[in-house]
N, C-alpha and C positions, 0 to 999 in steps of 0.2 A: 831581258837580263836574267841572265840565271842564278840564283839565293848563291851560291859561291864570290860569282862577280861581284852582285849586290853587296854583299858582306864586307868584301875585299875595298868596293869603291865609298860604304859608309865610314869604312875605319879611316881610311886615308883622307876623307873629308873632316872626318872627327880630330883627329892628328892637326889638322890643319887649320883647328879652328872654325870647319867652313862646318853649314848645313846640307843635309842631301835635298836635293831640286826635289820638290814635290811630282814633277814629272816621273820619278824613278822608282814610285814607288807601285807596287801591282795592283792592277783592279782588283778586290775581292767579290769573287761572286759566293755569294751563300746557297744553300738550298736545305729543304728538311729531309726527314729521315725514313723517306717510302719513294717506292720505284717511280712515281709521276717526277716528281720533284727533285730526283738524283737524274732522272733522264734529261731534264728541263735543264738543270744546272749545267751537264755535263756537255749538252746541246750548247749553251751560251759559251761555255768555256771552251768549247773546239771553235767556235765560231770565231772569238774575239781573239784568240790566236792567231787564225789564219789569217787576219785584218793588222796584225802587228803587234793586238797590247799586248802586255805582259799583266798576267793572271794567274791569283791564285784562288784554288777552288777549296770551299770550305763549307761541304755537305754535311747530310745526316743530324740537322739541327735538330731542337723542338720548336715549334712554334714560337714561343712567347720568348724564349732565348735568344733564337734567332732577330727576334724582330727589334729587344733591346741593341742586340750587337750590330745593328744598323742604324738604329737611332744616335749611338752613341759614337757611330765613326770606324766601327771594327769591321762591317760589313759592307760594300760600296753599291751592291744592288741584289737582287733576290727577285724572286716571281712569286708574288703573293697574291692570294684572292680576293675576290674585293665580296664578299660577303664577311669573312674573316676579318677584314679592319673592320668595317662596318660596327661588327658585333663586338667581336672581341675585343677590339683594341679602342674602340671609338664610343663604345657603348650605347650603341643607337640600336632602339628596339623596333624601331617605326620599320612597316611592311613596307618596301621602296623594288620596284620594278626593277630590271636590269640596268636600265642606263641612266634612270637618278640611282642607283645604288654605287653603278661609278663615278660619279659627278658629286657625290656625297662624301666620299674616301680620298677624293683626287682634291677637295677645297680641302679638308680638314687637316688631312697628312701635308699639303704643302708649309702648312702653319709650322711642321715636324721638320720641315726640309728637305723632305721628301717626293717626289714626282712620278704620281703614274704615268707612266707614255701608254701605247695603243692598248687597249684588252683583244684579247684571243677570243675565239668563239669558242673556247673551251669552259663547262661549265662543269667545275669539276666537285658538283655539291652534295653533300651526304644524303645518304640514301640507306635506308633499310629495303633489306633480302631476305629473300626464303628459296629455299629448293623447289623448282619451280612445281613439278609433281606434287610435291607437300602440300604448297600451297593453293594448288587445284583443289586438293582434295580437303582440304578443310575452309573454302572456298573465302580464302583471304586475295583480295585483287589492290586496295588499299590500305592505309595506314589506319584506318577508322572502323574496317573489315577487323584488323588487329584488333582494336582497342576494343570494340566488342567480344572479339572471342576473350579474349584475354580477362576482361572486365565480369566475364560471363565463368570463369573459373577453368579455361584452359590454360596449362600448364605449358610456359613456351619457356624455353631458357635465349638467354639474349646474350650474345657475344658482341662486346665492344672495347675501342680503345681507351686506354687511361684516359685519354686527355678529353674526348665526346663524353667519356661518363661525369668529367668535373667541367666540362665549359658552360660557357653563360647564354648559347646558344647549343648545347646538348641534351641527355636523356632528360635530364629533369622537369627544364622546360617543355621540350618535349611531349611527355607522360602530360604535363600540365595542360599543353594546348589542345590536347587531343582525349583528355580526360580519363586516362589508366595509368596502372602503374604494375613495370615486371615482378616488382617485388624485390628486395634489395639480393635475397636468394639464390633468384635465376637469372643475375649478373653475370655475367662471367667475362673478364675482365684480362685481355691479350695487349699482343702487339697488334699493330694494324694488318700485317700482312700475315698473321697468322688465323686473323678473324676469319676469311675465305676456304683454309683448308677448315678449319674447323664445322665452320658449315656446311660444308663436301660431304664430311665423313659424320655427321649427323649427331656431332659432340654439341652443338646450338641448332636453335630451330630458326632465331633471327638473326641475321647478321648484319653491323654497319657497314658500308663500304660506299667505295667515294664512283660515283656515274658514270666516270671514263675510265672506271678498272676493265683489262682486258680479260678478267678471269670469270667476270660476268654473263658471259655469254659462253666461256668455254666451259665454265665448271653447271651448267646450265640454270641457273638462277634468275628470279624474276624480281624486279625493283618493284617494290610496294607505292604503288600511286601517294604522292602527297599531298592527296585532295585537299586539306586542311591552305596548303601553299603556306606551312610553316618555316619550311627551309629558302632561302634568300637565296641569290645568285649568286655564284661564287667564280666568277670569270676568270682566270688566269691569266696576272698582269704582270708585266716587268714592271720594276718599283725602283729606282734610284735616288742617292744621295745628290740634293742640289747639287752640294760643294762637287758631286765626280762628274754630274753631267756640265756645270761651267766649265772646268778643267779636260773633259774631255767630249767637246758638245756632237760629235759624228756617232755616240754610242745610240743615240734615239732615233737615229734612222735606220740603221744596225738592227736594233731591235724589234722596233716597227715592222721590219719586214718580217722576222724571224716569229712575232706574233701574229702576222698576217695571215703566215700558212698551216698553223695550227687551228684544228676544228675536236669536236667530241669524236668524230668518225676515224681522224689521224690520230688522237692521244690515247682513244682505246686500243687501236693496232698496235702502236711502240709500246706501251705498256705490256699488254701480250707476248708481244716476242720474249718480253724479259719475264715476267712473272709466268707464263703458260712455254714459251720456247726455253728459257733457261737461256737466253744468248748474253750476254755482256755487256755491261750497260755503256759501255766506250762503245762497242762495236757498232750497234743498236744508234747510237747518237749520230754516229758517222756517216751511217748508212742512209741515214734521212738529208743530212746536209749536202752533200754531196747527189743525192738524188734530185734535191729543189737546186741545186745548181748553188748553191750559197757556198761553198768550199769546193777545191780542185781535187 
């Protein structure tokens, strides 16, 4: 139904006394506001098109906005990671493997109303960079290689996103578990997608960036081992609202499939095309559905 109709067909139910059928109104898919997770959305949004629903897409969240505006009925599903409720939103510090970390997220959030369906083998978990040549030559290979030099009074500037600099699973803890600290100094404090060029061009020496970015291996950079196994799995799950999955129960099979064929080796490629090819994140989304055969 197109917002026109829709409009047209609420007023006249409205006129009339009547309610509009909960059936008419659009799936909301959400998504946040970096190239995985714009491609992710816009992948479920061409998909649930072509299958019939009527969807409206409602990207480039923040985290924590985003995830009230589901709780509260504004959002009807999103793809969330399951180290991120874990942490952040669940507030569990306990070190939990990958698949009690989802069976952890999947009990608690149902309490929420909410319902993880399949996880992806996408593990989309934060990771610190360095230019890989750099970091030969100052022979950092892990996060603890860091924390020594760094400890040891080498001067490294650190490029990261607002929200890893304040999360409860971010630098601080972080610094804490691994026993150094940048120094509040040689912060330096971006968008997420701007933390990568910056480490390019040798404006940062370390950079956050998430494990299935494609500019990882283009911009040629080496992820810093997390010997420590500080960072938790962060799997990339579709997430829905009971209330939309009883009202529309075919969406979890749907989905299911559409997490089945995602791996770290597919979400780095599509990434890439858009952040290293510059291609279109419609176009880009298209190209993969259509190629698993999931749209005509």
């Amino acid at each position: 139904m197109t917002n026109r109709l829709r409009t047209f067909v609420t007023g006249t139910l409205l006129a009339l006394g009547l309610a509009l059928p909960a059936s008419a109104a659009p799936i909301v898919v959400g998504g946040k506001n970096y190239t995985e997770q714009q491609l992710i959305s816009e992948m479920t949004t061409q998909l649930l098109k072509a299958k019939g629903f009527d969807v409206d897409k409602r990207a480039g969240m923040g985290t924590a906005p985003l995830r009230q505006a589901q709780e509260s009925g504004q959002v009807d599903l999103y793809w969330e990671y399951t180290g991120t409720s874990l942490i952040t939103f669940n507030k569990i510090a306990d070190k939990l493997d990958a698949g009690a970390t989802y069976e952890k997220v999947r009990t608690l959030d149902a309490a929420k109303g909410l319902v993880w369906l399949a996880p992806s083998k996408v593990n989309s978990t934060y990771a610190l960079a360095m230019r890989k040549a750099d970091a030969a030559a100052k022979g950092i290979a892990t996060i603890s290689d860091l924390a020594g030099k760094v400890s040891g009074g080498e001067k490294l500037k650190f490029g990261s996103n607002a929200e890893f600099y304040a999360r409860p699973d971010g630098l601080k803890p972080l610094e804490a578990a691994y026993g150094f600290s940048f120094g509040r100094e040689a912060v330096v404090r971006m968008d997420t997608g701007l933390v990568y060029q910056a480490l390019k061009d040798g404006q940062v020496d370390v950079g956050l960036v998430f494990a299935t970015d494609g500019r990882i291996p283009a911009f040629d950079f080496v992820v810093l081992t997390d010997d420590k196994g500080y960072f938790p799995n962060y799997a990339m799950t579709p997430v829905i609202r009971k209330s939309t999955l009883d009202a529309h129960p075919a969406l979890a099979a749907i989905l299911d499939d559409l997490s089945g064929r995602l791996d770290d080796t597919v979400m780095m490629g599509l990434n890439s095309r858009v952040d290293v090819g510059k291609e279109p994140i419609e176009q880009v989304a298209a190209d993969f559905l259509k190629a698993q055969g999931l749209v005509d």
